[in-house]
N, CA, C, O and CB atoms as a CASP TS submission, in Angstrom:
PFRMAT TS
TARGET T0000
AUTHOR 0000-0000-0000
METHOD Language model
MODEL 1
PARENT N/A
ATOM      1  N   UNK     1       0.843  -1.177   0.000  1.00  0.00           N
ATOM      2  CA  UNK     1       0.000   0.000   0.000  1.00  0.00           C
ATOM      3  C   UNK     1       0.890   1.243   0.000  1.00  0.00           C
ATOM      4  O   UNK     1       2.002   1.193   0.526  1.00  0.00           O
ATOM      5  CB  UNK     1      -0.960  -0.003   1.221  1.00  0.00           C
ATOM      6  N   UNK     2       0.483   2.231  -0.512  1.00  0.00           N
ATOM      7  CA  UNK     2       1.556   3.360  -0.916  1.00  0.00           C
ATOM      8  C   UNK     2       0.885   4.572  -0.465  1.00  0.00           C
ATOM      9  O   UNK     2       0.047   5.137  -1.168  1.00  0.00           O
ATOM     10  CB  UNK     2       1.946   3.469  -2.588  1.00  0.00           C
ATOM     11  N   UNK     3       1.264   5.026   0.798  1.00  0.00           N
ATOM     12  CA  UNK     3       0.562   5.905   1.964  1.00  0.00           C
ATOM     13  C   UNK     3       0.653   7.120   0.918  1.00  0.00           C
ATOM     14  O   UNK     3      -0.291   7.899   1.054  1.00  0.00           O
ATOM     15  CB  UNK     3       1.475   6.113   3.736  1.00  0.00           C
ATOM     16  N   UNK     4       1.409   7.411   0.078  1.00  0.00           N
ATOM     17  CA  UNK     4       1.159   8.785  -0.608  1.00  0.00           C
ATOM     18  C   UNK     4       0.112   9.261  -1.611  1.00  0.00           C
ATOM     19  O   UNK     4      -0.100  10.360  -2.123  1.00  0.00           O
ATOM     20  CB  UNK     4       2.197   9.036  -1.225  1.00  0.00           C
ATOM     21  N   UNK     5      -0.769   7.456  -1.779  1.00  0.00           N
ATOM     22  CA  UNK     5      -1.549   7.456  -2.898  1.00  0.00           C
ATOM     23  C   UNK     5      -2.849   6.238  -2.233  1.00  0.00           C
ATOM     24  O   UNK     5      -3.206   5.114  -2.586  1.00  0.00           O
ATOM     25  CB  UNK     5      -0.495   6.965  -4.448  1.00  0.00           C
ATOM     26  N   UNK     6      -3.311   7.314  -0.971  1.00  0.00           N
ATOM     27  CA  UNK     6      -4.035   6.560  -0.542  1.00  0.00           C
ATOM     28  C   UNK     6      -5.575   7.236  -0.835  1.00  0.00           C
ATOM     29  O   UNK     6      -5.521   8.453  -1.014  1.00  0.00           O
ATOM     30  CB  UNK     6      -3.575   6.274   0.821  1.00  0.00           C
ATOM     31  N   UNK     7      -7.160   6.540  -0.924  1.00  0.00           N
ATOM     32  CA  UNK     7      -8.146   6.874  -0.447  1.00  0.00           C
ATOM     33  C   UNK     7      -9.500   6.001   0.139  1.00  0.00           C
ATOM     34  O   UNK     7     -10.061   4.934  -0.107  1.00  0.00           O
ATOM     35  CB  UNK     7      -8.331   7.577  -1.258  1.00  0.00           C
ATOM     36  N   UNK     8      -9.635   7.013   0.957  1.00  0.00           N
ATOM     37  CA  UNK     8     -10.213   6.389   2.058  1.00  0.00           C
ATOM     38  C   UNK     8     -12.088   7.492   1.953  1.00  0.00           C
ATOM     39  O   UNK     8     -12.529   8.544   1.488  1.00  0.00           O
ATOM     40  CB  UNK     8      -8.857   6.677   3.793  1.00  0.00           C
ATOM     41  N   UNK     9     -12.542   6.282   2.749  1.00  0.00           N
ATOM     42  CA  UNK     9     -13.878   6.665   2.550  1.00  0.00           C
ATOM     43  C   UNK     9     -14.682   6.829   4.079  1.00  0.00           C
ATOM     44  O   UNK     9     -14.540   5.964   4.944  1.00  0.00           O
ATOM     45  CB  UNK     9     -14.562   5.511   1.558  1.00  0.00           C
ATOM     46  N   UNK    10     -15.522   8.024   4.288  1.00  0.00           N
ATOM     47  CA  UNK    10     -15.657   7.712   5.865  1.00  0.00           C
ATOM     48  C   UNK    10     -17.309   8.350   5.842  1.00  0.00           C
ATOM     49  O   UNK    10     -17.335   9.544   5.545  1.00  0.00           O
ATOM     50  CB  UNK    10     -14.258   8.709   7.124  1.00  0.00           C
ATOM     51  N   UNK    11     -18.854   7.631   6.149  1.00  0.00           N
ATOM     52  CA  UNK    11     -19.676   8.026   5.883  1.00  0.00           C
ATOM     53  C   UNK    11     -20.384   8.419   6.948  1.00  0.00           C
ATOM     54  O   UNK    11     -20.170   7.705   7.927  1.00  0.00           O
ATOM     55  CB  UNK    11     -20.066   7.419   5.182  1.00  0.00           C
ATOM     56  N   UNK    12     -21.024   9.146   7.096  1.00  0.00           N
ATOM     57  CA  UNK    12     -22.266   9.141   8.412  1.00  0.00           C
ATOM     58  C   UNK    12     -23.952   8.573   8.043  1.00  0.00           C
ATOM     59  O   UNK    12     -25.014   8.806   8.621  1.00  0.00           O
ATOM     60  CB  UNK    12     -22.496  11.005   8.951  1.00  0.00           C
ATOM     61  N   UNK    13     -23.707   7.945   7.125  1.00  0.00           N
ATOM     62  CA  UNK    13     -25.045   6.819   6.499  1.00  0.00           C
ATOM     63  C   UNK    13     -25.938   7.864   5.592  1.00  0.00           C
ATOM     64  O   UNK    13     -26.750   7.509   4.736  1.00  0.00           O
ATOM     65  CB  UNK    13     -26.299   5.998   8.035  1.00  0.00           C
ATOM     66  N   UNK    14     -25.710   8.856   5.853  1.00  0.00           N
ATOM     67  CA  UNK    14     -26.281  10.002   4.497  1.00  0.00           C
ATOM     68  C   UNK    14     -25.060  10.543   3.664  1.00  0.00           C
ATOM     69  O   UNK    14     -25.255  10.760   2.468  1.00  0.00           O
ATOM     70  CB  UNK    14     -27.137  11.601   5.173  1.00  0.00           C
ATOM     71  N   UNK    15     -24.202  10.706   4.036  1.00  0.00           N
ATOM     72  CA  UNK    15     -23.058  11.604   2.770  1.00  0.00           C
ATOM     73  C   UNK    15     -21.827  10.476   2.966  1.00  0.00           C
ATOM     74  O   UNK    15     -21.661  10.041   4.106  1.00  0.00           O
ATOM     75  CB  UNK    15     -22.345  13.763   3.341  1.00  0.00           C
ATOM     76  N   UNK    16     -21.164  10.107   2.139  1.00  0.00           N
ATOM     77  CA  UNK    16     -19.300   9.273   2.402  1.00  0.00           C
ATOM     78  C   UNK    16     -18.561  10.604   1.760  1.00  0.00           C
ATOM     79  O   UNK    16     -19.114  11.187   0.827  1.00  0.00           O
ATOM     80  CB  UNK    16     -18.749   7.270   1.095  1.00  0.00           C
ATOM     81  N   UNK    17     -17.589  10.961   2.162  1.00  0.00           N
ATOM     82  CA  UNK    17     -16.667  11.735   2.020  1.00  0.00           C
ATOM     83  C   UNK    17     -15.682  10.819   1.783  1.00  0.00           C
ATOM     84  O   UNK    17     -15.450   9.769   2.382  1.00  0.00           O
ATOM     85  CB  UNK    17     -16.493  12.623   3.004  1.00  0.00           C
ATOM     86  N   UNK    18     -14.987  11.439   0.624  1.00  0.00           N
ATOM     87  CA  UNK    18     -13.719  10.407   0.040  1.00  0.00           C
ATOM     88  C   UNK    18     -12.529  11.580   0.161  1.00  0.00           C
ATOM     89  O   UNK    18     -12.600  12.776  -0.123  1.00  0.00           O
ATOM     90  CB  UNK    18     -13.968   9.679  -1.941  1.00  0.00           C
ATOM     91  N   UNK    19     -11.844  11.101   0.484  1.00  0.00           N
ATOM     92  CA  UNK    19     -10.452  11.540   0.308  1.00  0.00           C
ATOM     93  C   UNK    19      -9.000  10.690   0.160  1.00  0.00           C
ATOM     94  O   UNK    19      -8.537   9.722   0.762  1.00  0.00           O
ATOM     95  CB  UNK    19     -10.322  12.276   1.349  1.00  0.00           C
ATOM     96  N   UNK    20      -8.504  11.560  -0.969  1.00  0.00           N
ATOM     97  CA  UNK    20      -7.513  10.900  -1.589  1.00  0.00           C
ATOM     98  C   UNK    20      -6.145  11.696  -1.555  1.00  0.00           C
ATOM     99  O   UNK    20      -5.891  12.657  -2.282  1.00  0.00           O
ATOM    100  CB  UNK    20      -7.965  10.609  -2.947  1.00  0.00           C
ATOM    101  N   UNK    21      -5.106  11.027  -0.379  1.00  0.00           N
ATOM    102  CA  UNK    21      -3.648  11.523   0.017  1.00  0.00           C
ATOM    103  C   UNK    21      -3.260  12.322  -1.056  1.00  0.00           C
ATOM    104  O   UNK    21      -3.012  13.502  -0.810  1.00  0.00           O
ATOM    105  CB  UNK    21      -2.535  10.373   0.256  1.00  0.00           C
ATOM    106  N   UNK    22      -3.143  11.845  -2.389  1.00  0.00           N
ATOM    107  CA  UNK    22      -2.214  12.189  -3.387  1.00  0.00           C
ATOM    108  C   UNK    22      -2.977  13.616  -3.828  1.00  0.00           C
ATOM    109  O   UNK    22      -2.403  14.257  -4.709  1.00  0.00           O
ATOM    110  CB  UNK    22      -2.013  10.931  -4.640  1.00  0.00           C
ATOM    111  N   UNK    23      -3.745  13.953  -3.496  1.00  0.00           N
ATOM    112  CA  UNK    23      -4.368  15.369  -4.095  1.00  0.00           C
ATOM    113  C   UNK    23      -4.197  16.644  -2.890  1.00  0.00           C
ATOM    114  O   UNK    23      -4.258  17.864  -3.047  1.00  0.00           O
ATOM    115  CB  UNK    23      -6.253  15.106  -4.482  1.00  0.00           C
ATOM    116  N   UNK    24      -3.969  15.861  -1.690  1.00  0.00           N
ATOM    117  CA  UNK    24      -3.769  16.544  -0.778  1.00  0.00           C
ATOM    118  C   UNK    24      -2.515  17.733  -0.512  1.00  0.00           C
ATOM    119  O   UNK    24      -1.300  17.563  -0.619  1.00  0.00           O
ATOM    120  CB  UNK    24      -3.807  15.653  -0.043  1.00  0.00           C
ATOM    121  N   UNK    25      -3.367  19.158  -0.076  1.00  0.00           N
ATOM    122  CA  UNK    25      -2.014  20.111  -0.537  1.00  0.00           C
ATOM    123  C   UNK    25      -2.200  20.325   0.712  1.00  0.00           C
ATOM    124  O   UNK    25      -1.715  21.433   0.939  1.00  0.00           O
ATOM    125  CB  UNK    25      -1.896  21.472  -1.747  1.00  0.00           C
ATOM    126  N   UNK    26      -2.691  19.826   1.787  1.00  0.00           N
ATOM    127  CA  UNK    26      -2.973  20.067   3.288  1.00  0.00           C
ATOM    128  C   UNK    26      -3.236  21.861   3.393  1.00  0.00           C
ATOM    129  O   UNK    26      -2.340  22.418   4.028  1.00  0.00           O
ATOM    130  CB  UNK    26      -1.437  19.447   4.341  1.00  0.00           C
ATOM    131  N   UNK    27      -3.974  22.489   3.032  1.00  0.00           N
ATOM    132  CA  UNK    27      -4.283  23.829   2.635  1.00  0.00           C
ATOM    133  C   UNK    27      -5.252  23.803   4.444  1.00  0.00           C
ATOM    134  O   UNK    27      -5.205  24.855   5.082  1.00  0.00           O
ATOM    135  CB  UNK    27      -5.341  24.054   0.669  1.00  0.00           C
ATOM    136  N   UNK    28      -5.956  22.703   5.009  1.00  0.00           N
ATOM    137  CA  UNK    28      -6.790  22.875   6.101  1.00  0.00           C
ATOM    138  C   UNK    28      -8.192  23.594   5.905  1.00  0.00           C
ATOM    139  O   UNK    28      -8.805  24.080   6.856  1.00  0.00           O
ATOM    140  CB  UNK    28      -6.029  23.570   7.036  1.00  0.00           C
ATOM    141  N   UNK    29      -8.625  23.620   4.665  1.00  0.00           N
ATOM    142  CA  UNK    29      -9.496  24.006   4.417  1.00  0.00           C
ATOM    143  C   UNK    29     -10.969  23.731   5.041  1.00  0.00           C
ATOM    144  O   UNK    29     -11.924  24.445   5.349  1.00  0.00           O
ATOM    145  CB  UNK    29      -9.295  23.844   3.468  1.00  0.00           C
ATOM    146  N   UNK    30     -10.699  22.424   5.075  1.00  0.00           N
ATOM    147  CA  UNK    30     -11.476  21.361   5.669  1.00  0.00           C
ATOM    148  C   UNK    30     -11.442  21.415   7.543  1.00  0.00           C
ATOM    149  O   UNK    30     -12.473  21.140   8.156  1.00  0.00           O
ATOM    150  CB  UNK    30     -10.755  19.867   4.996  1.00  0.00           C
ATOM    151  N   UNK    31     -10.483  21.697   8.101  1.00  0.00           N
ATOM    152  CA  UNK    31     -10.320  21.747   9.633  1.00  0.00           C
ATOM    153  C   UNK    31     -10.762  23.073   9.544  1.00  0.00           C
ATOM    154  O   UNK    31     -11.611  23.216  10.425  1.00  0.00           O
ATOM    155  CB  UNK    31      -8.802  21.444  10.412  1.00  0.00           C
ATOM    156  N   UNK    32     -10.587  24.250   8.835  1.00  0.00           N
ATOM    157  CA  UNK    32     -10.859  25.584   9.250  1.00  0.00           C
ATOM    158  C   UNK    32     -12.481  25.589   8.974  1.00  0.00           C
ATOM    159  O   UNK    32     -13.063  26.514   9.540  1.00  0.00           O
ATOM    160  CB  UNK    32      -9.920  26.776   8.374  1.00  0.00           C
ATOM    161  N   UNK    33     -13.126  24.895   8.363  1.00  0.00           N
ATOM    162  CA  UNK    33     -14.694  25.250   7.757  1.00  0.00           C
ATOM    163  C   UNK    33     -15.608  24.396   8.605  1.00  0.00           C
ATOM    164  O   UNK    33     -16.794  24.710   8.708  1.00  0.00           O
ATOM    165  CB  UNK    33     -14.964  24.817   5.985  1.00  0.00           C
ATOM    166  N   UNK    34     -14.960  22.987   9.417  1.00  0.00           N
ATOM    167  CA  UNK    34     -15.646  22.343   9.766  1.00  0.00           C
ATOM    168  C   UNK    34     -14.626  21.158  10.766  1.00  0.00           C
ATOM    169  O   UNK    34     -14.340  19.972  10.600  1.00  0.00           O
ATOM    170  CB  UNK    34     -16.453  22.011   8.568  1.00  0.00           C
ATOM    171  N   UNK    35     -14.256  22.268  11.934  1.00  0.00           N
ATOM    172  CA  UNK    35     -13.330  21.190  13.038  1.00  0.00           C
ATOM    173  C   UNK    35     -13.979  20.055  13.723  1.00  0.00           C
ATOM    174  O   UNK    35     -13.318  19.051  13.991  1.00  0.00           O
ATOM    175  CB  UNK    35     -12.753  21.978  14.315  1.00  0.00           C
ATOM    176  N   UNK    36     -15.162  20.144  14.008  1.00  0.00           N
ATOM    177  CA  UNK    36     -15.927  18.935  14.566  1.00  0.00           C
ATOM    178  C   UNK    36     -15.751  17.449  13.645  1.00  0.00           C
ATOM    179  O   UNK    36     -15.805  16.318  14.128  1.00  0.00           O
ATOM    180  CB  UNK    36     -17.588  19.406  14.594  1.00  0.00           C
ATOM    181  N   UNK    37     -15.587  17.706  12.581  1.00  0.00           N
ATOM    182  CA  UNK    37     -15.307  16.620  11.170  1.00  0.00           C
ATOM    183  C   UNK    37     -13.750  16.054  11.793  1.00  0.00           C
ATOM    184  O   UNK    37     -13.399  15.078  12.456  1.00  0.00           O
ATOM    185  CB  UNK    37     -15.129  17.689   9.139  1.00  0.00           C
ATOM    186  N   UNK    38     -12.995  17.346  11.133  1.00  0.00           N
ATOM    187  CA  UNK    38     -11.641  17.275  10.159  1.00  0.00           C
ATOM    188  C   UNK    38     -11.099  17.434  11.297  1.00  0.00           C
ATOM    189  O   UNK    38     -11.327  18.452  11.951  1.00  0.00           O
ATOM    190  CB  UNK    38     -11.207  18.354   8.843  1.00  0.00           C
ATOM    191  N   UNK    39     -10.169  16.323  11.801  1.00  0.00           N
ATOM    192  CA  UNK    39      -9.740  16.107  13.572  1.00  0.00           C
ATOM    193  C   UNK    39      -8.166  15.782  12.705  1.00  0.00           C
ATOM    194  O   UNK    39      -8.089  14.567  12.523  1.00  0.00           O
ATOM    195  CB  UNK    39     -10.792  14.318  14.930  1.00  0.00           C
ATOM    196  N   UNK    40      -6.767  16.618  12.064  1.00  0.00           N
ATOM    197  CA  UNK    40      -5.958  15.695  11.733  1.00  0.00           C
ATOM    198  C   UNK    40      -5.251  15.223  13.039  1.00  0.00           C
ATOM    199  O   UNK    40      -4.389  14.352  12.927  1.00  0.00           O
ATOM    200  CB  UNK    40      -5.087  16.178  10.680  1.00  0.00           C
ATOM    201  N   UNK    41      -5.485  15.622  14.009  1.00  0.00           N
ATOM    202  CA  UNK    41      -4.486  14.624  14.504  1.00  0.00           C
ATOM    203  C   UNK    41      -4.679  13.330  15.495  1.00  0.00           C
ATOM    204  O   UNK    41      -4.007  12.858  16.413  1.00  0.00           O
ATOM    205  CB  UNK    41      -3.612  15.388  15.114  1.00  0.00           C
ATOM    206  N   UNK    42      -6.222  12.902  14.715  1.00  0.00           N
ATOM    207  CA  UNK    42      -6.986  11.834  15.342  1.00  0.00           C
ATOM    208  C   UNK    42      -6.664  11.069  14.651  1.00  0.00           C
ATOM    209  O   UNK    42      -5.982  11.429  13.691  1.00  0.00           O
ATOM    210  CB  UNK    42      -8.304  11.831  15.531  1.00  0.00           C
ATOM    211  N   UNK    43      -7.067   9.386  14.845  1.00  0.00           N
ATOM    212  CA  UNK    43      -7.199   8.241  13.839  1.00  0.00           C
ATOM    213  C   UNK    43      -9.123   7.829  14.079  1.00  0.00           C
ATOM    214  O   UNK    43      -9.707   7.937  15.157  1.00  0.00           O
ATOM    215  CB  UNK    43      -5.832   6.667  14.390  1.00  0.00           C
ATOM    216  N   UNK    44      -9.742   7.384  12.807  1.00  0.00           N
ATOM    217  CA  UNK    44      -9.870   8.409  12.097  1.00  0.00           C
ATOM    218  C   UNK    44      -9.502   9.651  12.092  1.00  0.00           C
ATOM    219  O   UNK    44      -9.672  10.168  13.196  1.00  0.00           O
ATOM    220  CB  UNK    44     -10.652   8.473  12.010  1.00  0.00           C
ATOM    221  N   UNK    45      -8.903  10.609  11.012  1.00  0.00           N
ATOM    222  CA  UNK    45      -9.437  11.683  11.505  1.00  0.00           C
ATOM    223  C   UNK    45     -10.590  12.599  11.122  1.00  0.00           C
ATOM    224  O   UNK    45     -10.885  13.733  11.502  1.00  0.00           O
ATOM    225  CB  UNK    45      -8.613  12.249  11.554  1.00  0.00           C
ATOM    226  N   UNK    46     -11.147  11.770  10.262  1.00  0.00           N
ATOM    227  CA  UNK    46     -12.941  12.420   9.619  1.00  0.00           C
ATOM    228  C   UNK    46     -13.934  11.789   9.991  1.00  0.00           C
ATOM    229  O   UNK    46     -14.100  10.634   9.600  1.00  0.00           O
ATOM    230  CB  UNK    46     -13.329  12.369   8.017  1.00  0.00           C
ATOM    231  N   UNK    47     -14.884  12.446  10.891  1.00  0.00           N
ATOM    232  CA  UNK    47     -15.543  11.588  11.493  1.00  0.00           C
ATOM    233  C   UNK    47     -16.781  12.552  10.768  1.00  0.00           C
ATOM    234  O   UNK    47     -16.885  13.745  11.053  1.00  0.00           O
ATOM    235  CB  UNK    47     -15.273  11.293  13.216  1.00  0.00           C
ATOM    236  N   UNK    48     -17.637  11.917   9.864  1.00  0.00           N
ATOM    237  CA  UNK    48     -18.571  12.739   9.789  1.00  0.00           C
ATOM    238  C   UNK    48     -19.921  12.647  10.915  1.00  0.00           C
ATOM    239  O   UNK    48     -20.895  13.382  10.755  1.00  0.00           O
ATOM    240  CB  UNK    48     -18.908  12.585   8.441  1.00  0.00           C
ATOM    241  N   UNK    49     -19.872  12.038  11.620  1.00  0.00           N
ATOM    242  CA  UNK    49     -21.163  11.435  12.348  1.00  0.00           C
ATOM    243  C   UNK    49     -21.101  12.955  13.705  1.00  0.00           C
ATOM    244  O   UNK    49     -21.896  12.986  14.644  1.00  0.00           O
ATOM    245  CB  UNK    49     -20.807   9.223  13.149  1.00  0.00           C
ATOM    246  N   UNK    50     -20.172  13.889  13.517  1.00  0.00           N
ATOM    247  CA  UNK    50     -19.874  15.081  14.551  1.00  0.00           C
ATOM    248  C   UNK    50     -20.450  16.660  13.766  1.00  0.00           C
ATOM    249  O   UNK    50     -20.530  17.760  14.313  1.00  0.00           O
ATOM    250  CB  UNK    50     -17.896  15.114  14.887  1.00  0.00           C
ATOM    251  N   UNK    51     -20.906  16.173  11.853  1.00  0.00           N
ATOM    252  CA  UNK    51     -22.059  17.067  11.475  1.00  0.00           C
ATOM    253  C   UNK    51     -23.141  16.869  10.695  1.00  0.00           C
ATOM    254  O   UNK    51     -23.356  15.724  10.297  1.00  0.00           O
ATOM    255  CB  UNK    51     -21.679  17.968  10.984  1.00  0.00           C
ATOM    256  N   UNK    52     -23.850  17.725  10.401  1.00  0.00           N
ATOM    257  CA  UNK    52     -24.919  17.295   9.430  1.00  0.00           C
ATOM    258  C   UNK    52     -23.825  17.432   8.093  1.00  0.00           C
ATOM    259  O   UNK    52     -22.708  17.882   7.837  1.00  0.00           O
ATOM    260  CB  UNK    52     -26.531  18.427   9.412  1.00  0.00           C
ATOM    261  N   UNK    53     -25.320  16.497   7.238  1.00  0.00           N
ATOM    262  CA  UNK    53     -24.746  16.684   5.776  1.00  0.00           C
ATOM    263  C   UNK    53     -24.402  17.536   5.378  1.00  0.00           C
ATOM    264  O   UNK    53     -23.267  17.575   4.903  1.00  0.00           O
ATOM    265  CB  UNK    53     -25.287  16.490   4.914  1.00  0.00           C
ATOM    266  N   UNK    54     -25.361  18.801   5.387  1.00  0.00           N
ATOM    267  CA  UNK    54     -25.591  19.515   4.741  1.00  0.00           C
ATOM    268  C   UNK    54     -24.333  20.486   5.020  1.00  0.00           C
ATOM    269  O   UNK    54     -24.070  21.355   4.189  1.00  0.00           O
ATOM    270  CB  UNK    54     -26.884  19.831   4.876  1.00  0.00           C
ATOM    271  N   UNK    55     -23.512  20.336   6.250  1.00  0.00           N
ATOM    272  CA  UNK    55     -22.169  20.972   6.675  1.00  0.00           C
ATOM    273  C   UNK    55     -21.256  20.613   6.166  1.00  0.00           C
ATOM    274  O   UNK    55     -20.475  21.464   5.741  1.00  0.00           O
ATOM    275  CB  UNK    55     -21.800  20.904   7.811  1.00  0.00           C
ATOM    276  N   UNK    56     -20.951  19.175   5.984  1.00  0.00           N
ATOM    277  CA  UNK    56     -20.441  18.550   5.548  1.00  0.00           C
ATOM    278  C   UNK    56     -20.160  18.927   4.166  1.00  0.00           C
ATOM    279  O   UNK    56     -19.078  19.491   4.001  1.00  0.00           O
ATOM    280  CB  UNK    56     -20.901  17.652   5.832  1.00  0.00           C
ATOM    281  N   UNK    57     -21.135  18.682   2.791  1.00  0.00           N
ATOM    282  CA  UNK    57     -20.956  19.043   1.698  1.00  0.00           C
ATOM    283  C   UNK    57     -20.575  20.640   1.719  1.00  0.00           C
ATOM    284  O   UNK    57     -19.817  20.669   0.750  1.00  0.00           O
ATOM    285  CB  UNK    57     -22.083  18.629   0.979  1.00  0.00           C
ATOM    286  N   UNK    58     -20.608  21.581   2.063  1.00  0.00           N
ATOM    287  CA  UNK    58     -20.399  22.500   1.838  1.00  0.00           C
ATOM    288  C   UNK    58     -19.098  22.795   1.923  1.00  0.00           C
ATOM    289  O   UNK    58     -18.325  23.487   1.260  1.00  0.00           O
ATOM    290  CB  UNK    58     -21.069  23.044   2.324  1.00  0.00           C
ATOM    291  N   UNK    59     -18.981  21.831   3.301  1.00  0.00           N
ATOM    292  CA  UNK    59     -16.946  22.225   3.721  1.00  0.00           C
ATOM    293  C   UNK    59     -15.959  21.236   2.562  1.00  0.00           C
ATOM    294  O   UNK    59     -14.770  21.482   2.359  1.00  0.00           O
ATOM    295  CB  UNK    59     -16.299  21.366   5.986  1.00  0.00           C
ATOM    296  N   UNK    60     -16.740  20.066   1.859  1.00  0.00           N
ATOM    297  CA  UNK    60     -16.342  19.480   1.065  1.00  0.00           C
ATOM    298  C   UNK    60     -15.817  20.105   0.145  1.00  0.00           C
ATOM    299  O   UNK    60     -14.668  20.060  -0.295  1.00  0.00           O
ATOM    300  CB  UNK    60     -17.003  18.837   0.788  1.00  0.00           C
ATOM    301  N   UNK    61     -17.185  21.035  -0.312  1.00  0.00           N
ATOM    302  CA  UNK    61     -16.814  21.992  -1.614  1.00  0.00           C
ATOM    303  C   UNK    61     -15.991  22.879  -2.206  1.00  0.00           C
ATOM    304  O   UNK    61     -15.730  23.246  -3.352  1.00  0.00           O
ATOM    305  CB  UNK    61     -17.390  22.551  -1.766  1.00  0.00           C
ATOM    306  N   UNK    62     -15.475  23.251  -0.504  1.00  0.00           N
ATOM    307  CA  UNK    62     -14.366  24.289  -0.570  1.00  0.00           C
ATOM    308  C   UNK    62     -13.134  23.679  -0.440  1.00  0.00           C
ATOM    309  O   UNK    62     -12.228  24.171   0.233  1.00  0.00           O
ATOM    310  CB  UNK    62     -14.457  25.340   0.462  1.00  0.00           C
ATOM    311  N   UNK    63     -13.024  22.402  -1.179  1.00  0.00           N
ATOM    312  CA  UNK    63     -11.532  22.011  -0.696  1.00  0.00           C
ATOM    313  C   UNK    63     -10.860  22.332  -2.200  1.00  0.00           C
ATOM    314  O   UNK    63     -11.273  21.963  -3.300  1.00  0.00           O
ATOM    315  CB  UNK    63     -11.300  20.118  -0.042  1.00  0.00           C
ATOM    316  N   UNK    64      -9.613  23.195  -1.856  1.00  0.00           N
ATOM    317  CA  UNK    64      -9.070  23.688  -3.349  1.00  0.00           C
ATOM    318  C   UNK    64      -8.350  22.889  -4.440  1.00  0.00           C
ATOM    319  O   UNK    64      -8.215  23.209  -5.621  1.00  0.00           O
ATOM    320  CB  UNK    64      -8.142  24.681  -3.148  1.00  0.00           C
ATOM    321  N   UNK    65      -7.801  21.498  -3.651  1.00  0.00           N
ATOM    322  CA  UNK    65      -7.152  20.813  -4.054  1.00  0.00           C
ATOM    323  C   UNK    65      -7.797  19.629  -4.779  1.00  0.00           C
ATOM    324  O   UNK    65      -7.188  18.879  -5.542  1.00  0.00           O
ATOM    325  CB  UNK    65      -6.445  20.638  -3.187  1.00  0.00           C
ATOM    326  N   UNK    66      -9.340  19.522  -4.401  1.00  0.00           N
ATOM    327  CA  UNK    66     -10.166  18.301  -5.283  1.00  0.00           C
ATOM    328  C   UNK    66      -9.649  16.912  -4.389  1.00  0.00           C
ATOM    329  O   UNK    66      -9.881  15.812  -4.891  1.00  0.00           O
ATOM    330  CB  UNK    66      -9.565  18.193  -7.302  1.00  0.00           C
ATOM    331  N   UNK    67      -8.955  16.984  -3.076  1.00  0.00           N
ATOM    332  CA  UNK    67      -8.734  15.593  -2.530  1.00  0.00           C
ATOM    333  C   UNK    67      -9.956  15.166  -2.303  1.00  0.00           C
ATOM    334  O   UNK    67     -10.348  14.093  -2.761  1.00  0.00           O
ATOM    335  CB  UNK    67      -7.900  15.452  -1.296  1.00  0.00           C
ATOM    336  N   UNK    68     -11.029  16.293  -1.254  1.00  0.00           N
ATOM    337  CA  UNK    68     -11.874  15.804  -0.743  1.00  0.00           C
ATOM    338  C   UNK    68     -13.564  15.929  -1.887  1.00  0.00           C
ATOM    339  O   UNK    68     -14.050  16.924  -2.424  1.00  0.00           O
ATOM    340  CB  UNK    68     -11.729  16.525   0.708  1.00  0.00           C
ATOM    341  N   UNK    69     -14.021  14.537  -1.886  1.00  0.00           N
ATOM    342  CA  UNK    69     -15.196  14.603  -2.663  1.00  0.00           C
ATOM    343  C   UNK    69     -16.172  14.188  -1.757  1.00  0.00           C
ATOM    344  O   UNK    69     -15.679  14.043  -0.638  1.00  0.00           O
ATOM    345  CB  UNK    69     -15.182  13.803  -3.916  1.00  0.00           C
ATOM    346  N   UNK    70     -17.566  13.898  -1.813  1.00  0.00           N
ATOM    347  CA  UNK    70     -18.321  13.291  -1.371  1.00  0.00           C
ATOM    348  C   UNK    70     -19.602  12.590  -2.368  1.00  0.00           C
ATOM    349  O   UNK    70     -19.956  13.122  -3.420  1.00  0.00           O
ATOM    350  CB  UNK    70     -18.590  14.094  -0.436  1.00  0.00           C
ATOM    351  N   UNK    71     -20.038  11.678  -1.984  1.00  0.00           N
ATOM    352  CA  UNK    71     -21.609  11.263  -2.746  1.00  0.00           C
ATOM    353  C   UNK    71     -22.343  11.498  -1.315  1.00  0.00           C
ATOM    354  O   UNK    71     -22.035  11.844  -0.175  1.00  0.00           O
ATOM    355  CB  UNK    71     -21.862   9.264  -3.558  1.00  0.00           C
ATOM    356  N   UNK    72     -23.435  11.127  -2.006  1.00  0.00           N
ATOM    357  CA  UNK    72     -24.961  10.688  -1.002  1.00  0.00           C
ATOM    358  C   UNK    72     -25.387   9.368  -1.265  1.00  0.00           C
ATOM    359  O   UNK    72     -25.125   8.556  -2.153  1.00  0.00           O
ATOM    360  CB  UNK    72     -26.437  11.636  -1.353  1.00  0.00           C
ATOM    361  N   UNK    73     -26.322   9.363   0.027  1.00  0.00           N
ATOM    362  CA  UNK    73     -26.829   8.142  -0.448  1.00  0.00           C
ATOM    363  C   UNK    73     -27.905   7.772  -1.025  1.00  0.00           C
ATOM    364  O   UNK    73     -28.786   7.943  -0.182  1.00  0.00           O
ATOM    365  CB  UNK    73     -26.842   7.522   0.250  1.00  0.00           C
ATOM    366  N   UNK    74     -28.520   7.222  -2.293  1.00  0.00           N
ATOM    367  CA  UNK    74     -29.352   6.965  -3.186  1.00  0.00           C
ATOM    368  C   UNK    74     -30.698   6.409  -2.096  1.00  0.00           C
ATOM    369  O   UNK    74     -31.769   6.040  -2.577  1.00  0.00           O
ATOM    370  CB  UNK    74     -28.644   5.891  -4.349  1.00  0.00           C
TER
END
């Protein structure tokens, strides 16, 4: 496994947030818009089950680097 080209998926049963190491410019975009989530110096450290979706996608949106994506669930 090649920690620089990793992604990982972490859901709260309505949104999965994906994020993928290799896109990562660690900008914190994500800890500054939404710290209850984006914990880096936890394991996990994205816990979405600490917001709503609807927080969630938004802080998603602003990530500049395109690591972090999300779906919903159908």
């Amino acid at each position: 496994m090649d920690a620089n080209n990793l992604t990982k998926e972490y859901s709260n049963g309505e949104v999965t947030i994906v994020w993928q190491s290799s896109k990562c410019i660690h900008a914190a975009q994500c800890v500054k818009n939404n710290p209850a989530v984006f914990k880096p110096k936890e394991k996990p450290w994205i816990i979405p089950e600490n917001s709503t979706t609807e927080a969630i996608v938004e802080t998603v949106k602003k990530c500049p680097s395109g690591a972090l994506t999300y779906y919903l669930k159908s």
